[in-house]
C-alpha positions as CSV (number, residue, x, y, z in Angstrom):
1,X,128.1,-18.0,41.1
2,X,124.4,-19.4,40.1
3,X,124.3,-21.1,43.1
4,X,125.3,-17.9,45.4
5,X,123.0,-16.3,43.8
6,X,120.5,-18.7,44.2
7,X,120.9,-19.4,48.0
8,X,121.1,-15.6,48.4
9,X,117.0,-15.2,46.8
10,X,115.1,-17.1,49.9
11,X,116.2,-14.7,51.9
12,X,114.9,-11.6,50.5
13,X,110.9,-13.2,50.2
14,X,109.1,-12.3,53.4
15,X,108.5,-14.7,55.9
16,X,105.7,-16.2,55.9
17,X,105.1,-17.2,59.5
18,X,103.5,-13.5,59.8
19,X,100.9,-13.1,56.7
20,X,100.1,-9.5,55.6
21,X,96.3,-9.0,56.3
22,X,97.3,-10.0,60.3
23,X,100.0,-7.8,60.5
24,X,98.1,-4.9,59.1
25,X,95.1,-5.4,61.5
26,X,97.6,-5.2,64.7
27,X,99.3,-1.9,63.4
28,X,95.3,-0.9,62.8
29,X,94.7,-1.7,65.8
30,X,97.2,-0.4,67.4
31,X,96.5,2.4,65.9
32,X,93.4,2.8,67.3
33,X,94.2,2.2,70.6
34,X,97.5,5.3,70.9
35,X,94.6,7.1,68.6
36,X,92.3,7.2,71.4
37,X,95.0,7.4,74.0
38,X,95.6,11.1,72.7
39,X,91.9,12.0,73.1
40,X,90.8,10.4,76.2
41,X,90.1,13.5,77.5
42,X,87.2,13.8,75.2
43,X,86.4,10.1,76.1
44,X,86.3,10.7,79.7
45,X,85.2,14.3,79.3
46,X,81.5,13.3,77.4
47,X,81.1,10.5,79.8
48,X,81.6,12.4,82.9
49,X,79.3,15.2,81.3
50,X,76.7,12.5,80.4
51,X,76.3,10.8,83.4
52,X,75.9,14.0,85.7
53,X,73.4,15.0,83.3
54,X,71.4,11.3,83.9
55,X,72.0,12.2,87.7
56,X,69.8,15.7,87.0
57,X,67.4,14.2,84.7
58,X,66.4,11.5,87.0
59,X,66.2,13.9,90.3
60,X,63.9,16.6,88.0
61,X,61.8,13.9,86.5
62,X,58.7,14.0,88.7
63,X,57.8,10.7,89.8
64,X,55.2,8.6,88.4
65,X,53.1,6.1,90.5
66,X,51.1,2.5,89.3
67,X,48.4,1.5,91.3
68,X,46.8,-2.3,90.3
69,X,43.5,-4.0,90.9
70,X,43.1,-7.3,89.8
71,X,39.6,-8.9,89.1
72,X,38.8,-12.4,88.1
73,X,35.4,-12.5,85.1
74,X,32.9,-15.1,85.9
75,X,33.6,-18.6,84.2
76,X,30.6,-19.3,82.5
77,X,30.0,-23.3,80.8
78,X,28.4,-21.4,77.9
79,X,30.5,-19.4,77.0
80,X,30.4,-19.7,73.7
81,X,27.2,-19.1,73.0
82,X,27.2,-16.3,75.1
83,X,30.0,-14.4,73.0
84,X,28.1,-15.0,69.9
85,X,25.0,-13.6,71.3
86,X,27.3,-10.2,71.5
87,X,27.0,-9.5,68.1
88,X,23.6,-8.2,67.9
89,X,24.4,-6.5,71.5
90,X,27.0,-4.6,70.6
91,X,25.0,-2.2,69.0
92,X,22.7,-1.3,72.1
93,X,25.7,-0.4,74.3
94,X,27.4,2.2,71.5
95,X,30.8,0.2,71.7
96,X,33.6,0.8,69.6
97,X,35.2,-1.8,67.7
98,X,33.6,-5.4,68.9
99,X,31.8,-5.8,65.5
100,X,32.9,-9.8,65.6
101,X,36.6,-9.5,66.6
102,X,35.8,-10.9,70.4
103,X,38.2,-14.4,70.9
104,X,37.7,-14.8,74.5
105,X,36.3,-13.5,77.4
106,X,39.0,-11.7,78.3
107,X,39.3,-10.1,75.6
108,X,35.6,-9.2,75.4
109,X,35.9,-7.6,79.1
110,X,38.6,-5.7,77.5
111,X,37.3,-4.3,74.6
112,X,34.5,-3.2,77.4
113,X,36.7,-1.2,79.2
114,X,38.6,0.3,76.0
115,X,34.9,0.7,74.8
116,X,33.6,4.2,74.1
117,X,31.4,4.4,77.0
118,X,33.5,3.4,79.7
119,X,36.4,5.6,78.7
120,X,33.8,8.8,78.0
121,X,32.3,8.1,81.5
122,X,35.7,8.0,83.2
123,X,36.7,11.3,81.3
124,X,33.7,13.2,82.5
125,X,33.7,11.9,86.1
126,X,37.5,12.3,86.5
127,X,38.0,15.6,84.5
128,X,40.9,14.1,82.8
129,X,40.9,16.1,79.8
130,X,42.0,18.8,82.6
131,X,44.4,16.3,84.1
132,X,46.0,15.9,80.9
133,X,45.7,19.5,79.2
134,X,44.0,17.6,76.2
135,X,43.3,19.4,73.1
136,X,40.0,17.3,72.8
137,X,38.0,14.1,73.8
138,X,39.6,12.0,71.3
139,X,43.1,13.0,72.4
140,X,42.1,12.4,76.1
141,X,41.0,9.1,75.2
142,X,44.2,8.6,73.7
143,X,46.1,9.6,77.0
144,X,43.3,7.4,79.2
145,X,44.7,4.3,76.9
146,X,48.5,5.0,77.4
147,X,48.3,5.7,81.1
148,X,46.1,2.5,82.2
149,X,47.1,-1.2,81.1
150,X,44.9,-3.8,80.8
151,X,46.6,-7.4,80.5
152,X,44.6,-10.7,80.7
153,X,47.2,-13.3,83.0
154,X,46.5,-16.5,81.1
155,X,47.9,-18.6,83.9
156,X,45.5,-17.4,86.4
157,X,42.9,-16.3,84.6
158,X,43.2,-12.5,86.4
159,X,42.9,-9.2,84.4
160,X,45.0,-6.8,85.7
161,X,44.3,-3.6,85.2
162,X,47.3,-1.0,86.0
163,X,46.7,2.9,86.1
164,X,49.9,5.3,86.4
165,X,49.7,8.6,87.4
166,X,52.0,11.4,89.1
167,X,49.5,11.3,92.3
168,X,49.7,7.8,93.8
169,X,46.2,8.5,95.2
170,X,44.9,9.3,91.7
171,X,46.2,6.7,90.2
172,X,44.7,4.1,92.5
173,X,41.3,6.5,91.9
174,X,41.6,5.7,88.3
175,X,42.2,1.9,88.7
176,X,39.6,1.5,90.9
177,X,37.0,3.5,88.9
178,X,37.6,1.8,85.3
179,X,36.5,-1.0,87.5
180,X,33.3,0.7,88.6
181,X,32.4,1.5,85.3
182,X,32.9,-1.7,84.0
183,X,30.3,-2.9,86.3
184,X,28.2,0.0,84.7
185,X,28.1,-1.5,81.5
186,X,27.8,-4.6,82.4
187,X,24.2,-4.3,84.0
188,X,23.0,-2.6,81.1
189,X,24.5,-5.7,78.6
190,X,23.5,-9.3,78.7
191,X,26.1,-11.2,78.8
192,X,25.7,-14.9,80.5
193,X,22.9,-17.1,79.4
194,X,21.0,-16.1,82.1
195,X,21.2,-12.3,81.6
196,X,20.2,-12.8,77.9
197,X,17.2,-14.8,78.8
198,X,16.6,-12.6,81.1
199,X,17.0,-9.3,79.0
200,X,15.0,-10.6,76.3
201,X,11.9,-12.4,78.7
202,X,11.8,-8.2,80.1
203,X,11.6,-7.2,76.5
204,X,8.9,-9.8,75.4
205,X,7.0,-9.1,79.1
206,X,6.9,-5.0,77.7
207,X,5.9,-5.9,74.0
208,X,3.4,-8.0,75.7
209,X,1.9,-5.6,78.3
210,X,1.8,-2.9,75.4
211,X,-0.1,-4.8,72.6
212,X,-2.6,-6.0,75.5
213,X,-4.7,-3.2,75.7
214,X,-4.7,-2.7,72.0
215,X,-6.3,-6.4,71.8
216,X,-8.7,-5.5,75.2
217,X,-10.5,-2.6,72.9
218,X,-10.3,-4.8,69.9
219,X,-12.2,-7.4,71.6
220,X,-14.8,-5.5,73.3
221,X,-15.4,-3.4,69.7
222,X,-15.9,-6.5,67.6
223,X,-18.0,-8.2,70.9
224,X,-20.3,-4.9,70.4
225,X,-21.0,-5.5,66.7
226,X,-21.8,-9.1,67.0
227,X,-24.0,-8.5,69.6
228,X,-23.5,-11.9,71.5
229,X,-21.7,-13.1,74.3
230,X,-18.6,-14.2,72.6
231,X,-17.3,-16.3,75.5
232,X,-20.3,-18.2,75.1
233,X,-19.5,-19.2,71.9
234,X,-16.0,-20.8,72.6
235,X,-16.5,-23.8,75.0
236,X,-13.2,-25.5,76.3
237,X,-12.9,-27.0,73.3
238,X,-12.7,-23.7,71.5
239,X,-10.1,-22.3,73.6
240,X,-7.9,-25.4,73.0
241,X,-6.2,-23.9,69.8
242,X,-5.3,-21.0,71.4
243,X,-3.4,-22.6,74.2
244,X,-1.6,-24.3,71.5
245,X,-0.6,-22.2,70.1
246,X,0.9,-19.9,72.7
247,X,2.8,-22.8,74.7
248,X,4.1,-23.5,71.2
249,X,5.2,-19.8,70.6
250,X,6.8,-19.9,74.4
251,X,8.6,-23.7,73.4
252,X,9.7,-22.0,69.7
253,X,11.5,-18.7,72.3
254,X,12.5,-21.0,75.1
255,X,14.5,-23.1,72.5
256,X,17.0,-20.3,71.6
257,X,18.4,-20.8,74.9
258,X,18.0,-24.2,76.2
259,X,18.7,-27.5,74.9
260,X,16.2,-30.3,74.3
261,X,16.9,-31.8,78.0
262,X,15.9,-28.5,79.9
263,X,12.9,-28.9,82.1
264,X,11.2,-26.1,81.3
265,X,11.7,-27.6,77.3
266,X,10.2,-31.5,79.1
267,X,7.3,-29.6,80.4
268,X,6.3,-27.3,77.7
269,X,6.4,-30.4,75.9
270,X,4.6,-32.4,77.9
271,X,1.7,-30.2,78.2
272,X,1.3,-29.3,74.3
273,X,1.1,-33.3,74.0
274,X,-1.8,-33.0,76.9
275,X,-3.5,-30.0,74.9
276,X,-3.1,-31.8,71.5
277,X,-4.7,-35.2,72.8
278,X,-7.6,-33.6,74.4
279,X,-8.2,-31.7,71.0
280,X,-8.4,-34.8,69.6
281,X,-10.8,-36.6,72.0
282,X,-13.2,-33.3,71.5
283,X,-12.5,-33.6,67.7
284,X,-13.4,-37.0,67.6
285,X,-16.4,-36.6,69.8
286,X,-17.7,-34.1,67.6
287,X,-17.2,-36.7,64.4
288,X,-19.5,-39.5,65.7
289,X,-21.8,-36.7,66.7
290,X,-22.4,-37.9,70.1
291,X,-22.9,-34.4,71.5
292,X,-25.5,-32.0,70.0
293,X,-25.0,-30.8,66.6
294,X,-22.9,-27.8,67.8
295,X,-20.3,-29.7,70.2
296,X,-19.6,-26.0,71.8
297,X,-23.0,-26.1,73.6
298,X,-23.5,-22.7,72.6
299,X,-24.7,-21.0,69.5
300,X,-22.1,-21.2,66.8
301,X,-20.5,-18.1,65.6
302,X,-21.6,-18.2,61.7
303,X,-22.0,-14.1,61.2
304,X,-19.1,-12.6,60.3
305,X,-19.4,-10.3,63.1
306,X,-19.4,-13.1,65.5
307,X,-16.5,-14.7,63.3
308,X,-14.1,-11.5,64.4
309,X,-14.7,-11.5,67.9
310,X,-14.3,-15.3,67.7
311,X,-11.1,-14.6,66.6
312,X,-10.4,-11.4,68.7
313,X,-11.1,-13.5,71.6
314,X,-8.4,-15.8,70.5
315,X,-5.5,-13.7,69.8
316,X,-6.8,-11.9,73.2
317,X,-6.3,-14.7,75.1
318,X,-3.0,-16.4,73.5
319,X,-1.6,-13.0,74.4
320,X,-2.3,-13.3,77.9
321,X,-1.2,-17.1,78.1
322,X,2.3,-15.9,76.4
323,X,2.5,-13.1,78.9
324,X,1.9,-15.4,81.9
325,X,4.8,-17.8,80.2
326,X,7.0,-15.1,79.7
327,X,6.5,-14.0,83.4
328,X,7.4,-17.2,84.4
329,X,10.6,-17.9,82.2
330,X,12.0,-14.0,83.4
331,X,11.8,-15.7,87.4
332,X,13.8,-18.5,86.5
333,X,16.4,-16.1,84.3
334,X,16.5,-14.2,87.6
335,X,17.1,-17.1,89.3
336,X,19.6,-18.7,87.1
337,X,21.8,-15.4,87.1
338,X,21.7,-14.8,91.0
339,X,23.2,-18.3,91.0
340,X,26.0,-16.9,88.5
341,X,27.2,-14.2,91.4
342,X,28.3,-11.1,89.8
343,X,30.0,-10.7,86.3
344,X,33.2,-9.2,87.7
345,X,34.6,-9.9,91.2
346,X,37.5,-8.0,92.2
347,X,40.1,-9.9,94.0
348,X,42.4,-6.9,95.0
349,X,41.7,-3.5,95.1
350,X,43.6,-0.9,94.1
351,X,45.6,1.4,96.3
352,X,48.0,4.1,96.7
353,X,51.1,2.9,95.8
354,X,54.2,3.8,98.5
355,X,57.3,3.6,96.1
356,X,57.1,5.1,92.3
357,X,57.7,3.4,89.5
358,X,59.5,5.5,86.9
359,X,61.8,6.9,86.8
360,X,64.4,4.3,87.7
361,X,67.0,6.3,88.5
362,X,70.1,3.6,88.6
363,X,69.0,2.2,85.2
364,X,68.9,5.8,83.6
365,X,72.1,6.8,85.6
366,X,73.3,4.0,83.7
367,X,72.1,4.2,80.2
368,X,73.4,8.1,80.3
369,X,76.8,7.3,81.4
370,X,76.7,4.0,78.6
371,X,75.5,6.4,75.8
372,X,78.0,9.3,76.9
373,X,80.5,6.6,76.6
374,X,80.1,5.7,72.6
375,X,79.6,9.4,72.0
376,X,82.6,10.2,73.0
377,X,84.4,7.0,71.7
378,X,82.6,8.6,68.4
379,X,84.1,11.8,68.8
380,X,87.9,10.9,69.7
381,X,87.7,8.8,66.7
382,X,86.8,11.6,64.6
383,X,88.4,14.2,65.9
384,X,92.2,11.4,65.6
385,X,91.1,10.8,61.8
386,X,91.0,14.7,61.0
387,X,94.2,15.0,62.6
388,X,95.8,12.6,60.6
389,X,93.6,13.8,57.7
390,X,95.8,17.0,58.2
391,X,99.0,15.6,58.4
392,X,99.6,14.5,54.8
393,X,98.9,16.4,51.3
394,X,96.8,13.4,50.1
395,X,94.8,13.4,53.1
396,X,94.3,17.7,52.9
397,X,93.2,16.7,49.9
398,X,90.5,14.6,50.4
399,X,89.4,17.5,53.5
400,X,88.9,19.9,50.2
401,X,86.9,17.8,48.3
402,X,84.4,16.4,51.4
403,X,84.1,20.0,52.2
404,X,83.0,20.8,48.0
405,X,80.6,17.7,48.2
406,X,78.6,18.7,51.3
407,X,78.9,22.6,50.2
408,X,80.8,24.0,52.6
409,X,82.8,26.6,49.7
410,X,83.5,29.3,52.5
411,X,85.1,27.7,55.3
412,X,88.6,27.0,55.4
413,X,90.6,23.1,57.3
């Protein structure tokens, strides 16, 4: 008897070729499958719905149109310097947001176009806040910024600059025209090397030509009280100082933008050692007295009337020597940035494109139809678990109380 009953215990364990958790996911699987079987309608139905309504959408969108110019910045060797130089420039040009965050070139011709005054003049010029029924000028500045791209192509060293707009002809407008007034603002910034030596030789040439006349009157009244000739007083040797001093003032400017093996540095340098030499000789001529007593020839200035004009006449005249060097430098700026070409050369220009861009009306097509299809996987799922929700007490059940948690007391499942 034990061992019947022993041999007859095996067979009522489960086999365990099949384990539990498997056979549980194929009968929920399963499940799933004859679930949405019965509601394929739905299925089919919202996917059917939601790709005619991508077909509508994307024959109702109106089109939209990207025109592209491309333009290639002028490669500089000092570039570096130049870029720092934009700090204190900045200012000048009212531009928004390049207080010290320019990397690159690229970047710096970028923030110029996404600068204040390019995107103000493109505004007025193009009525744009008409164009885009903007509230404002800050919120058409907003819209300029979305509907035109700037991208620097590191590869090629391009910037591209991509403006979309319903009107194909607009749109190539638009491109075409941020180019313009990047041009714009470029003439009236330095830059280069060459256009900050030459924007600061026109600044010095006008503080130079202002002050002259000041000094001419100053002269002539302090000449008037001493009641001499004052040239007469200041021989070449007299003069020597002065011209000193000014080709050392014009060496001091000249040095902010040019290193120690620049000509014009050799030959400011060379002629100060010329000047200083021949001071020397005089001065030296004067100690072993072998001229008169007064090695100026002339009568020496001891009043203190003749002292000021002395010294009128010498400020006069280092004036005029720094003006003539400064004339000089701003020709060979000019020079130096006519060899540079222009800034910005543009190496396509934009035009009205043939084919839109947006919208794409295969890819929507088939994101509508992809989206209708989880929606209405979604909704045959829900719609099969409330109807076996509603087949069984327990599940009923568990209908009331969702319905009590989300508040819906009045309506009946």
């Amino acid at each position: 008897m034990s061992m019947n009953t022993s041999s007859a215990q095996p067979s009522s364990t489960p086999s365990p070729e099949t384990p539990l958790g498997e056979a549980e996911s194929e009968i929920n699987l399963l499940d799933v499958l004859i679930a949405l079987g019965k509601e394929k309608l739905t299925v089919i139905g919202v996917t059917v719905l939601a790709a005619i309504a991508g077909v509508v959408i994307s024959l109702i969108t109106p089109p939209t149109y990207v025109a592209r110019t491309s333009i290639m910045p002028a490669q500089q060797g000092g570039g570096a310097s130049a870029l720092a130089g934009l700090s204190g420039l900045a200012g000048l040009a009212g531009l928004s947001g390049m207080s010290g965050s320019v990397k690159s070139s690229d970047q710096m011709y970028i923030a110029f176009m996404r600068s204040q005054s390019v995107q103000m003049a493109l505004i007025y010029q193009l009525k744009l806040n008409e164009r885009y029924r903007s509230k404002n000028l800050e919120e058409a500045r907003r819209d300029l910024t979305n509907n035109v791209s700037i991208t620097a192509d590191k590869s090629s060293g391009l910037l591209l600059i991509d403006a979309e707009d319903g009107d194909a002809e607009f749109a190539a407008q638009l491109a075409n025209q941020q180019v313009h007034e990047l041009n714009v603002i470029l003439t009236r910034l330095a830059v280069t090397e060459a256009q900050q030596r030459r924007l600061y030789f026109e600044q010095q040439i006008a503080k130079a030509q202002q002050n002259l006349p000041m000094l001419e009157t100053r002269f002539k009244d302090a000449q008037r009280k001493s009641g001499v000739e004052v040239a007469s007083l200041l021989s070449e040797y007299g003069s020597l100082p002065g011209q000193i001093a000014a080709k050392e003032l014009q060496l001091q400017i000249l040095s902010r933008f040019a290193t120690l093996q620049s000509p014009e540095i050799k030959r400011l340098s060379t002629e100060i050692s010329a000047l200083r030499s021949q001071l020397s000789r005089y001065e030296l001529a004067q100690a072993k007295g072998s001229d008169k007593a007064n090695t100026t020839g002339n009568v020496k200035a001891t009043s203190p009337f003749q002292q000021e004009a002395s010294q009128a006449y010498t400020t006069l005249k280092i004036q005029e020597s720094l003006l003539e060097g400064f004339v000089h430098q701003l020709e060979v700026a000019k020079v130096d940035e006519a060899k540079e070409g222009p800034p910005v050369q543009v190496l396509d220009i934009a035009r009205a494109p043939e084919v839109r861009a947006k919208p794409k009306r295969t890819k929507l097509v088939i994101a509508y139809t992809v989206t209708g299809l989880v929606v209405g996987l979604v909704l045959a799922m829900l719609k099969a678990l409330l109807r076996h929700a509603k087949s069984t007490p327990e599940g009923m059940q568990r209908l009331r109380d969702l319905r009590r948690a989300w508040g819906f007391r009045g309506s009946k499942v």
